[in-house]
ROROMAR-783402 format. One record per residue (C-alpha): residue number from 0; x, y, z. Coordinates in Angstrom, 1 decimal, always signed. Layout:
BEGIN
 kelo      x      y      z
  NUM      X      Y      Z
...
This chain:
BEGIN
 kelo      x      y      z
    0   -0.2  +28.9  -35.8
    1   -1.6  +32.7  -35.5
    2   +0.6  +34.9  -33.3
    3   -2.7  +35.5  -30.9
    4   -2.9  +31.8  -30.6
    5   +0.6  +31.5  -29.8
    6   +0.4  +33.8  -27.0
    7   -2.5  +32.4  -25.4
    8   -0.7  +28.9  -25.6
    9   +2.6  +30.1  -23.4
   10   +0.1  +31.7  -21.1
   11   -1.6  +28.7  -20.7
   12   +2.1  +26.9  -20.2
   13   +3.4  +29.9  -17.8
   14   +0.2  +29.0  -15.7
   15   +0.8  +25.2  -15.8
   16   +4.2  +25.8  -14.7
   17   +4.1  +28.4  -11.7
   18   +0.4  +27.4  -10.8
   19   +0.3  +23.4  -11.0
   20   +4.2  +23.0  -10.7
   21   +3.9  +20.7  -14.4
   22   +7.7  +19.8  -15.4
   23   +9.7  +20.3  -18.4
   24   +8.5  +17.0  -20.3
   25   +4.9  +17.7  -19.1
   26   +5.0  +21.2  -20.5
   27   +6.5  +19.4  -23.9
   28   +3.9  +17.2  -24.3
   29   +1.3  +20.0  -23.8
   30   +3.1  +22.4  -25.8
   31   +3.3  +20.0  -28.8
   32   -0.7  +18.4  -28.6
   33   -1.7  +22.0  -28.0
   34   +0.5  +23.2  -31.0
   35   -0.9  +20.5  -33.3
   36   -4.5  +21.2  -32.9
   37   -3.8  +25.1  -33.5
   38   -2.2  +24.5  -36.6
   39   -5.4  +22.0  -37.7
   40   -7.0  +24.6  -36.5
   41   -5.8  +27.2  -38.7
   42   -5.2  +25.2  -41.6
   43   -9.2  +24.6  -41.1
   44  -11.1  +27.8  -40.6
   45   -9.7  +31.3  -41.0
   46  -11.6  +32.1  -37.2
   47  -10.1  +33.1  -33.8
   48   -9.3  +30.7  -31.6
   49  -12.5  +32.3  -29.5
   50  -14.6  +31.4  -32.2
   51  -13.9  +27.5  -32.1
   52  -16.9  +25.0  -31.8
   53  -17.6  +21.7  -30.3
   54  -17.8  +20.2  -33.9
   55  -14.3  +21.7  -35.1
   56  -12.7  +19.8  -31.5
   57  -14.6  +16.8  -33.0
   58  -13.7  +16.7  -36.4
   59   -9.8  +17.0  -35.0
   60  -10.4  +14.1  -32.4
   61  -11.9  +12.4  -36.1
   62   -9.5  +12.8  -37.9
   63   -6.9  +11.9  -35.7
   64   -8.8   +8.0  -35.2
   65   -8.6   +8.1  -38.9
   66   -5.1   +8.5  -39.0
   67   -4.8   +5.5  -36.8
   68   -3.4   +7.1  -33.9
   69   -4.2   +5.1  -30.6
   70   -7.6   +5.9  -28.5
   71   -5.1   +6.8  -25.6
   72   -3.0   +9.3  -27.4
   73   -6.3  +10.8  -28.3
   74   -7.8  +10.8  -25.1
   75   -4.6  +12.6  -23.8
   76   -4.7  +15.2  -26.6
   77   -8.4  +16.1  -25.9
   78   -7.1  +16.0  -22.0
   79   -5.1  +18.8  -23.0
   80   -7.7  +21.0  -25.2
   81   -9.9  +20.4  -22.3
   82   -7.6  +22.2  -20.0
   83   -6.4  +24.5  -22.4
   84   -9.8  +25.8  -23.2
   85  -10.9  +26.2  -19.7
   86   -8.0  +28.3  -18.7
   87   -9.3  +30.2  -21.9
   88  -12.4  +30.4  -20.7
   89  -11.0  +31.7  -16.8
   90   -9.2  +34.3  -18.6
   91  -12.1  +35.6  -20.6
   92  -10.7  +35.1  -23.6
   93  -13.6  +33.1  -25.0
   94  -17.4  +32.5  -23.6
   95  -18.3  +29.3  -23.9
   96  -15.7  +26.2  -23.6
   97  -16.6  +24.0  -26.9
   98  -15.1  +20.9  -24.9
   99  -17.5  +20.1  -23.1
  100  -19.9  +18.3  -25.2
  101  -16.9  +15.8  -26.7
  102  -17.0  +12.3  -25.2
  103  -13.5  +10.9  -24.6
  104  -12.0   +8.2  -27.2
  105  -13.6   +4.8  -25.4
  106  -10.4   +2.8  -24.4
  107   -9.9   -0.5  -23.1
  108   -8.6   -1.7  -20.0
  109   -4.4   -2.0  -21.0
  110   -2.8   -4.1  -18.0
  111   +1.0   -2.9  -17.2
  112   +3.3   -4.8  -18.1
  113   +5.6   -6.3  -15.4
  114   +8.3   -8.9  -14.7
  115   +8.4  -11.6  -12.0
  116  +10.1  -11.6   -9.1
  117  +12.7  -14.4  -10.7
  118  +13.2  -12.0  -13.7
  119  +14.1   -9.2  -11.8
  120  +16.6  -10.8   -9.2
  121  +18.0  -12.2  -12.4
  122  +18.2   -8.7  -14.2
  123  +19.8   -7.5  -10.8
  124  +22.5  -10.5  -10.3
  125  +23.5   -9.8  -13.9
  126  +24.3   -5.8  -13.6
  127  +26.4   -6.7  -10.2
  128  +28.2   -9.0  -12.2
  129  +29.3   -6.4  -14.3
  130  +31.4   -5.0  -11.5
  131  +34.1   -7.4  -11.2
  132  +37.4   -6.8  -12.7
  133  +36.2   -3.4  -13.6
  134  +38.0   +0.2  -12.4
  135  +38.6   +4.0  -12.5
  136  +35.4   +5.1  -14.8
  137  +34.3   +1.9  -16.0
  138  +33.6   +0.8  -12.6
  139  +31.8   +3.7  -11.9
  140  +29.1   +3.9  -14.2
  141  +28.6   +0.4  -13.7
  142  +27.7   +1.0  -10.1
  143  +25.7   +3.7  -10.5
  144  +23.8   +1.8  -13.1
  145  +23.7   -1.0  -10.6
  146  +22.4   +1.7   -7.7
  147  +19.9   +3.2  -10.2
  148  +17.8   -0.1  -10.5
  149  +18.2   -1.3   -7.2
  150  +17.1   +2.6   -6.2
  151  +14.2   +2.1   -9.0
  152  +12.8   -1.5   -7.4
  153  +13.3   -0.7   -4.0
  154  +11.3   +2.3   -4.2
  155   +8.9   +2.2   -7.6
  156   +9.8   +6.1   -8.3
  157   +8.5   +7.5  -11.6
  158  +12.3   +7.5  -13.8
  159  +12.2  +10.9  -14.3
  160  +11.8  +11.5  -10.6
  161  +15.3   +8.9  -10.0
  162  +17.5  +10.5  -12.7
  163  +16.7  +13.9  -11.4
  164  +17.6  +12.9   -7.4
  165  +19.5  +16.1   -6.0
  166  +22.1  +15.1   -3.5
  167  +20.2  +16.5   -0.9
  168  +17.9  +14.1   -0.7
  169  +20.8  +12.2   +1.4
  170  +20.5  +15.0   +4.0
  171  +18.1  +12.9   +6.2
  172  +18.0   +9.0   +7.6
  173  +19.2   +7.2   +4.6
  174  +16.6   +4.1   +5.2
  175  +14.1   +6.6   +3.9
  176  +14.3   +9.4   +0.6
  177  +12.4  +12.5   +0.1
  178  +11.0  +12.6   -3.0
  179   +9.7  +15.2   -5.1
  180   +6.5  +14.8   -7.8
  181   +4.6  +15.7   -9.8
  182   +3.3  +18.9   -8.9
  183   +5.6  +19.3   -6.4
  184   +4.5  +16.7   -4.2
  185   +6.3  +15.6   -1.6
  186   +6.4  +11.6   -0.3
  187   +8.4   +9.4   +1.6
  188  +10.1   +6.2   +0.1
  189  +11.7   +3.5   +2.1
  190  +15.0   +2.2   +0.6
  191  +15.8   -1.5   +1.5
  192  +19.4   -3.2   +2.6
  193  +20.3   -3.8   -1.1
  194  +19.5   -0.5   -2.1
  195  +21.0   +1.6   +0.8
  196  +24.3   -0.8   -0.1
  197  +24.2   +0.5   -3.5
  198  +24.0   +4.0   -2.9
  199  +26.5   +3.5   -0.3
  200  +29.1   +1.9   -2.2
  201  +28.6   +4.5   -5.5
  202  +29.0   +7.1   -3.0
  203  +31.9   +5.7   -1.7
  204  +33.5   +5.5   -4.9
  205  +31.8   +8.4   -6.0
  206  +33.3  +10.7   -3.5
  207  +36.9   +9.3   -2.9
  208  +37.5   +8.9   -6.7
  209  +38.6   +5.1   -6.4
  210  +41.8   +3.8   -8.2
  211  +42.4   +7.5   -9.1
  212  +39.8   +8.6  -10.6
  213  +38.9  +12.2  -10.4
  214  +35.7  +13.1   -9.8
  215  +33.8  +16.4   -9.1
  216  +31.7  +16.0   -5.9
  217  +30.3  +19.4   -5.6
  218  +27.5  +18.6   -8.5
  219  +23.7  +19.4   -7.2
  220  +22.7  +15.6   -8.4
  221  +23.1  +12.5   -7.2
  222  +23.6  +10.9  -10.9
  223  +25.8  +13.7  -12.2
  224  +26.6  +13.4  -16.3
  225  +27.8  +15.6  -19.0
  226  +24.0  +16.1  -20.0
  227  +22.3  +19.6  -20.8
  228  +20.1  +18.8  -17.5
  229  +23.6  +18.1  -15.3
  230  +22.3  +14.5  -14.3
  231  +22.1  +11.3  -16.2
  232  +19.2  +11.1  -18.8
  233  +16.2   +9.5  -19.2
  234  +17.0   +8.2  -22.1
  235  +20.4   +7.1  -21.8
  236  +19.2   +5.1  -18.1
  237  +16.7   +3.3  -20.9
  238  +19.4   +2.4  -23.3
  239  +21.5   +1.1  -20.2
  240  +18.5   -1.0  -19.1
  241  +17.7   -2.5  -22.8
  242  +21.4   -3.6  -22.8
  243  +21.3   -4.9  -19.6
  244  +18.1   -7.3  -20.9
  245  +19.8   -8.5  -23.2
  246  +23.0   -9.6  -21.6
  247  +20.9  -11.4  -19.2
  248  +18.3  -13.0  -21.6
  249  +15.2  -11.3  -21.3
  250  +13.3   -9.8  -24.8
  251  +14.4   -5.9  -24.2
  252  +10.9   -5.0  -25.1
  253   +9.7   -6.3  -22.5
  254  +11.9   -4.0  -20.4
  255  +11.9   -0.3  -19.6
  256  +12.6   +2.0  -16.3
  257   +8.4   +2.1  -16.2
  258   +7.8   -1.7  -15.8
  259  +10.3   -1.9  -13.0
  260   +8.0   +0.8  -11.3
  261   +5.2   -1.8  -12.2
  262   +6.6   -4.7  -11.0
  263   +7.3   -3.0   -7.7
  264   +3.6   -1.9   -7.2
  265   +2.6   -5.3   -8.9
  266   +5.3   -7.7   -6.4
  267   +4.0   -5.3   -3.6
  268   -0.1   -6.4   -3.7
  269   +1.1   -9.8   -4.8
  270   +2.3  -10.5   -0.9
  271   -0.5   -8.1   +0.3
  272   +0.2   -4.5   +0.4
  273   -2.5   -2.1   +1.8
  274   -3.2   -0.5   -2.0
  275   -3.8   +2.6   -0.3
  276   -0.1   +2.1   +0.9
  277   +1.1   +1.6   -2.5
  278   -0.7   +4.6   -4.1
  279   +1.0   +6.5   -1.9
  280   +4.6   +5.5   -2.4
  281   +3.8   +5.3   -6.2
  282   +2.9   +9.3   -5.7
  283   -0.9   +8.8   -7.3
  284   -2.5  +11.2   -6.9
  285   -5.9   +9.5   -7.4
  286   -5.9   +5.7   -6.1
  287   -8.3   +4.5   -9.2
  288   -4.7   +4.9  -11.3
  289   -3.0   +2.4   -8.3
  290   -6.4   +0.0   -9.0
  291   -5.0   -1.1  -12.5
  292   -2.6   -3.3  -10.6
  293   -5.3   -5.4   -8.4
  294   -6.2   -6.6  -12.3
  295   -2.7   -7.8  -13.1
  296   -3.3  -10.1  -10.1
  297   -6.1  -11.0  -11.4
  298   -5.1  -12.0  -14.3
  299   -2.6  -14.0  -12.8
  300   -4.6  -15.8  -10.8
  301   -7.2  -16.7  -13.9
  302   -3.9  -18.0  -15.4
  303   -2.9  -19.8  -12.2
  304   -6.2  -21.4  -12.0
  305   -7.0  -22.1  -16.2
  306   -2.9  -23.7  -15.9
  307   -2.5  -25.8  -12.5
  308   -6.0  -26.5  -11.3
  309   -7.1  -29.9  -12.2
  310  -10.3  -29.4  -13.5
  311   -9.0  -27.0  -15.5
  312   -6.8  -29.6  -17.7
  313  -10.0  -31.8  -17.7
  314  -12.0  -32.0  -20.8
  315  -15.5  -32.7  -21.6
  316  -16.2  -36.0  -22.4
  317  -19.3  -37.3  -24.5
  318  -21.9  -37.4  -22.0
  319  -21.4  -34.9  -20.0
């Protein structure tokens, strides 16, 4: 990548930072589709960056189908170019955004995937079984793994929003948490009576450093660890969930911190939440990315109906 390019790119990710309040892993993701292109880029034409067309973004959007990379992964890399070049073209760094003219990768309609409501008390019931006979640190990270997913169902936050809790958010009435998205969006999230007897008893714990334990307190997040970040990863609150899976019988690729955040928005409109309601607790910004979940009920139903209804089961008969 040039050394002009460069620059312009951590402008562009300053901006994104202080300006749109993007997080670490957004700023990642941009920094690394951004990165890639430049270095196509350069390996392609020995032109500024100002003197890019709308044929060179094409030929990289190309190439990258003919790699076999998915249409979503480049859809969200041309996302990226897109706002990359028209912060370019807001600086005056170039005159014309050669964007503008590409048509997104056509992608089809990819339904969430979610658990039932059965699979979930059953993932739950098997992670408070994990407490008994268990003390000192053992017990503890099995209840905070245990408050993390009753936290995550009870309230459908993003993982990255649950891991990075700060312990003030236990300032206020308990029955509801302050959360903090993406672009520093604020929203209210009810917790329910398992969740708030979670949190309470890993607090307990937590605090008092039970069966004499010692524990700091005085950490800024609610799920302290050893980490780089000071609080339990996303990562590791993955691995934790795969294991879980498996000790109670459920594929572990069917499971991840995201589709419990489904199945909360998707056991939600299945008893008949206001969808406007659920965009908001889901921190949506737009409600047309809440609308993918009325077509998981949907294709329940069709299910329903193609499986139990009678007429259904019935098959033509010569004749008819």
């Amino acid at each position: 990548m040039r050394k002009m390019d460069s620059a312009h790119l951590e402008s562009f990710l300053e901006m994104m930072a202080v300006e749109r309040g993007a997080s670490a892993h957004t700023l990642e993701a941009y920094r690394r589709d951004l990165g890639d292109f430049l270095d196509r880029l350069e390996q392609a034409s020995a032109g500024r960056l100002a003197d890019t067309t709308g044929l060179d973004v094409e030929a990289y959007i190309q190439a990258l189908a003919v790699s076999g990379l998915a249409a979503t992964t480049r859809a969200r890399k041309l996302s990226a170019m897109r706002q990359f070049y028209k912060f370019l073209l807001a600086e005056g760094v170039i005159d014309e955004d050669p964007t503008v003219t590409i048509a997104g990768p056509k992608r089809g309609r990819s339904l969430p995937k979610t658990l039932s409501v059965a699979e979930v008390d059953h993932l739950m019931s098997t992670a408070k079984a994990r407490l008994a006979g268990t003390s000192g640190r053992e017990r503890l990270r099995a209840l905070r793994f245990y408050c993390l997913i009753e936290v995550l169902y009870a309230t459908g936050m993003r993982v990255s929003e649950l891991v990075g809790l700060p312990r003030s958010v236990l300032a206020g009435d308990r029955r509801m948490l302050v959360i903090r998205g993406k672009g520093g969006r604020e929203r209210l999230v009810p917790l329910n009576q398992p969740a708030r007897a979670a949190l309470d008893d890993y607090l307990a714990l937590n605090e008092t450093g039970g069966d004499g334990l010692t524990r700091a307190i005085s950490s800024k997040w609610l799920f302290p660890s050893a980490s780089a970040e000071g609080h339990l990863t996303r990562q590791r609150f993955a691995q934790d969930l795969k294991q879980l899976s498996q000790e109670a019988g459920i594929d572990p690729k069917r499971i991840s911190p995201h589709v419990l955040r489904h199945a909360f928005a998707s056991h939600l409109l299945d008893r008949g939440a206001d969808l406007r309601a659920v965009q908001q607790l889901l921190g949506h910004a737009d409600i047309s990315t809440t609308e993918i979940y009325t077509h998981v009920l949907e294709e329940r139903l069709k299910r329903l109906v193609h499986e139990h209804h009678p007429l259904a089961q019935t098959k033509p008969q010569p004749g008819d």
